[in-house]
C-alpha positions in Angstrom: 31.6 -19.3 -12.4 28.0 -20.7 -11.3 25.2 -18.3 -12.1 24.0 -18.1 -9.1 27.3 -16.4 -7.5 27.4 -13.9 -10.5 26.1 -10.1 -9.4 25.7 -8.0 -12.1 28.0 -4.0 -11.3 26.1 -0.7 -10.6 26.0 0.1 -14.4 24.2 -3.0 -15.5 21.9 -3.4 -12.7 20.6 -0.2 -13.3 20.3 -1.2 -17.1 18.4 -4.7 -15.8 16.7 -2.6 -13.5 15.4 -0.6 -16.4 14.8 -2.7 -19.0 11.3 -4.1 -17.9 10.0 -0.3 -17.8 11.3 0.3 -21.5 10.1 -3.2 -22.6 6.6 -2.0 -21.5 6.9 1.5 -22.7 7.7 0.5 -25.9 4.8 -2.8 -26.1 2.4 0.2 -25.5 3.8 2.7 -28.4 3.7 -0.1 -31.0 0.6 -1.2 -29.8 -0.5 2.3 -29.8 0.4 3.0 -33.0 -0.9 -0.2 -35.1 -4.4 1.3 -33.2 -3.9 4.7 -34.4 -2.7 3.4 -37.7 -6.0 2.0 -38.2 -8.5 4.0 -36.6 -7.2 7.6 -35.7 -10.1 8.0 -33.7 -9.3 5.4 -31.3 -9.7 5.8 -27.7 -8.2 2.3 -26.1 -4.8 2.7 -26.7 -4.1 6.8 -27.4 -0.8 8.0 -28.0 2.0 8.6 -25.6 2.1 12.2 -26.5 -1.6 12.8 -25.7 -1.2 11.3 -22.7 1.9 13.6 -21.5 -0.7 16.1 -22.9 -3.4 15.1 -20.7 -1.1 14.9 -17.3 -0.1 18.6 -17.9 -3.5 19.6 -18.6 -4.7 17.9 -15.1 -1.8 19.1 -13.2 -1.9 22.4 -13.6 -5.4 23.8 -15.3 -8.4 24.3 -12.7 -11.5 23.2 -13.2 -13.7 25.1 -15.3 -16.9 25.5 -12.3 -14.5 25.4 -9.3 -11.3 26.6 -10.7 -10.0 23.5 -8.4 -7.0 21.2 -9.8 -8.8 18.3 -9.5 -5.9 15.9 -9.7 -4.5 17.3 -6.6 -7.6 17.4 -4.8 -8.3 13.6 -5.7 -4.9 12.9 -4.5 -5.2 15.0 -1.3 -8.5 13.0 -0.4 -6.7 9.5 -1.2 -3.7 10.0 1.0 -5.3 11.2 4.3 -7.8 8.3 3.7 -4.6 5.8 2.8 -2.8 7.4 5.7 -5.3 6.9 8.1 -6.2 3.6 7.3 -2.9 2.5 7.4 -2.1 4.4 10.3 -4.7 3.0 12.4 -3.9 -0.8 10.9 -0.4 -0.4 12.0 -1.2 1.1 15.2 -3.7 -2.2 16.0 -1.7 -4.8 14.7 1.2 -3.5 16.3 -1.0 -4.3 19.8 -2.3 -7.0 19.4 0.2 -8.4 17.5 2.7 -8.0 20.8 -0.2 -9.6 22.9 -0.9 -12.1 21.0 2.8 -13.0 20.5 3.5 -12.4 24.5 1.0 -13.6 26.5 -0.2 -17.3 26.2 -3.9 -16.5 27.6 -4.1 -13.8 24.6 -2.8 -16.1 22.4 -5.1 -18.7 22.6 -7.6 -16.7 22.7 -7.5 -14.5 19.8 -4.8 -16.4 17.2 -7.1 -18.8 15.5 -9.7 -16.0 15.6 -7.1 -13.6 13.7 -6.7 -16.4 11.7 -10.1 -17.2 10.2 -10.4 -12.9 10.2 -7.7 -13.1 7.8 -9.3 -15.2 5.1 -12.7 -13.2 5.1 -12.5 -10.9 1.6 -12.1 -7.2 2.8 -14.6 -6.3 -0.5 -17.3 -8.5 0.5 -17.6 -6.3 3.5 -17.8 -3.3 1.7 -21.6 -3.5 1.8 -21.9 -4.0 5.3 -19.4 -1.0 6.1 -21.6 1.3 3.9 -24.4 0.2 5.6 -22.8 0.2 9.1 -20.8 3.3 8.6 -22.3 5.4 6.0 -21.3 6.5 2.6 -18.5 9.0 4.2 -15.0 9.0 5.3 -15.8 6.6 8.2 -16.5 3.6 5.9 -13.7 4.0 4.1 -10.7 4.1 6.1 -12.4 1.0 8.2 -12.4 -0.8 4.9 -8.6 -0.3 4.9 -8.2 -1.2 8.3 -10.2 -4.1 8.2 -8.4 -5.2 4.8 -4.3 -5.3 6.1 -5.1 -5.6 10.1 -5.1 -9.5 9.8 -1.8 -9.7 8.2 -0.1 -7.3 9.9 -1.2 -8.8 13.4 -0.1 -12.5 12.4 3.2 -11.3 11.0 4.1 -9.2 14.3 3.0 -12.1 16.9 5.2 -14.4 14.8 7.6 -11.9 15.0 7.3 -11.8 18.9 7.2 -16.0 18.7 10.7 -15.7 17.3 12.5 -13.4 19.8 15.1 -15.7 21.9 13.7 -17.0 24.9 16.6 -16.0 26.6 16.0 -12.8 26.1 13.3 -12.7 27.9 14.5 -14.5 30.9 17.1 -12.1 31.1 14.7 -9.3 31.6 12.9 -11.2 34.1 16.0 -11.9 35.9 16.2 -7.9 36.0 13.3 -7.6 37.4 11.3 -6.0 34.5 7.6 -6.4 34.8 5.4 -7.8 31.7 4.7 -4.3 30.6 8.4 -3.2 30.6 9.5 -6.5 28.9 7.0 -5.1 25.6 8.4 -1.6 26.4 11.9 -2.4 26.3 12.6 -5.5 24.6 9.8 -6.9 22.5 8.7 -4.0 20.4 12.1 -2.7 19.6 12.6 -5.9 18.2 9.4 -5.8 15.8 9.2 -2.4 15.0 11.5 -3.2 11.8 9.4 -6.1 10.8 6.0 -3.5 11.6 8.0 -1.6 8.7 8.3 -4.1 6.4 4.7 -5.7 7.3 3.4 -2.2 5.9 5.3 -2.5 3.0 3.8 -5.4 1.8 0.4 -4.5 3.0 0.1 -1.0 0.5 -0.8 -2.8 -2.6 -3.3 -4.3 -0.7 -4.5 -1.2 0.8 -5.0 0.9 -2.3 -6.7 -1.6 -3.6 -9.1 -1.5 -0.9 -9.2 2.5 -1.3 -9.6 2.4 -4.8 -12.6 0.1 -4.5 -14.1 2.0 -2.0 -13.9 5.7 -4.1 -15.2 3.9 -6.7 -18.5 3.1 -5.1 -19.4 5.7 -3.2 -17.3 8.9 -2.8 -17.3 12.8 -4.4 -13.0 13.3 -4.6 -10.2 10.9 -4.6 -8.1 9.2 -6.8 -10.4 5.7 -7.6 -13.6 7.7 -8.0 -12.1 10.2 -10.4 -11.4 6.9 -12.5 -14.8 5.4 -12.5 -16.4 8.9 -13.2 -14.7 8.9 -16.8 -14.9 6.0 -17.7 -18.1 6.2 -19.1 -16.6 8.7 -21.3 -13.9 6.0 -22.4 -11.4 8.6 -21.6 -8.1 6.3 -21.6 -6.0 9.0 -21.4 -6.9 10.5 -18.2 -7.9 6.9 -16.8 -3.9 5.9 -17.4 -2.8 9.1 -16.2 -4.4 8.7 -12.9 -3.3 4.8 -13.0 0.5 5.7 -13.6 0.4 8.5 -10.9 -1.0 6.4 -8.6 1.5 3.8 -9.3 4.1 6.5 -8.8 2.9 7.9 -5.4 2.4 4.0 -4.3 6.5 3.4 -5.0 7.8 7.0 -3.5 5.6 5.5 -0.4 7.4 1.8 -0.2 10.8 3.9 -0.9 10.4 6.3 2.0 9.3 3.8 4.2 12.3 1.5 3.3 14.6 4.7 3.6 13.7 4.9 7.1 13.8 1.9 7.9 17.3 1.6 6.8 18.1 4.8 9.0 16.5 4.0 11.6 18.1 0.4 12.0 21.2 0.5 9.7 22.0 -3.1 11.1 18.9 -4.8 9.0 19.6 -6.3 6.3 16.8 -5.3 3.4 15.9 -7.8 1.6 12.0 -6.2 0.6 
């Protein structure tokens, strides 16, 4: 049998699955150690046991002057801002996106725009939001906006470009006005693809977040990382780094569980 018609059973795709994780684990303990091994007082690579050490400390002691977990209160400030940003991106694109993808007039006049919005860097603008927006929440959540809008919108209208023709003569045929024909057959049809176009765009958008806390914010996850790094402390740098990287997946896996409820037909293939 050709490799490419072989699928490996529930047992040893959750091994494969695996493997990568243990692979890297394991590179870091050895590297770890030959560090240790020759300076104990090494701060790059510190043991895995310090760091399981460290994450208990930060999840559950309070801080000494507020008494505050401050893990939980830089990752309270991160999600509403990640939320929101997102939120508001999704909510956009998901407008435009249908306008743009509907309405020739619309299209002509704001695709190539979208377009050449697209290729601008998010982080170059950072500067201009701070200067725009201020230093506060505003600035931000715009930065995330402004970061995975673009995508989102050209993804959607292509989206809408794709939908049978037919289909849409049908619902003319009806009767159903323009705004009823976005109602009632376009926007069912993308709202899956919105789902996946988020997706993809997280990575993106915590980047953005994580830039943005670093420059110029008091709580959150991303300035909690540049604030000790001047104290080289690795341990509670990676700690924050793998606990954003968990909340990042349980995101993508709760969006991808609702999308599979919500439209059991679609295939997943994200």
């Amino acid at each position: 049998m050709r490799l490419i018609n072989r699928r490996p059973a529930r047992p040893m795709a959750v091994f494969l699955a695996a493997l990568p994780f243990v692979a890297v684990g394991v590179a870091y303990w050895i590297g770890s150690e030959i560090r240790l091994s020759a300076n104990p007082a090494d701060k790059l690579l510190p043991a895995p046991e310090t760091i399981v050490a460290t994450a208990k400390q930060l999840f559950t002691e309070g801080d000494r002057r507020s008494g505050q977990i401050l893990l939980w209160a830089d990752t309270l400030a991160s999600l509403r801002r990640l939320f929101l940003g997102v939120g508001l991106a999704a909510a956009l694109a998901t407008t435009i996106g249908v306008l743009i993808g509907m309405l020739p007039y619309v299209r002509r006049t704001l695709s190539d725009f979208v377009a050449v919005l697209s290729m601008v860097p998010p982080l170059a603008l950072l500067p201009i939001l701070f200067i725009v927006f201020g230093l506060g929440e505003t600035s931000k959540v715009v930065l995330i906006v402004v970061g995975i809008t673009p995508f989102i919108i050209r993804d959607l209208s292509q989206r809408v470009l794709d939908i049978p023709h037919e289909e849409i003569v049908k619902a003319q045929t009806l009767g159903a006005s323009t705004g009823v024909i976005a109602l009632r057959v376009v926007l069912p049809k993308i709202i899956p693809r919105l789902i996946q176009s988020v997706r993809l765009s997280l990575g993106a958008a915590w980047l953005f977040l994580i830039a943005a806390e670093a420059v110029a914010a008091e709580s959150g996850l991303g300035y909690r990382i540049f604030l000790v790094r001047r104290y080289l402390a690795m341990d509670i740098i990676l700690t924050y780094v793998i606990w954003i990287t968990l909340l990042a997946f349980l995101i993508d896996w709760a969006l991808k569980a609702a999308s599979r409820a919500a439209f059991p037909w679609l295939e997943e293939s994200l």
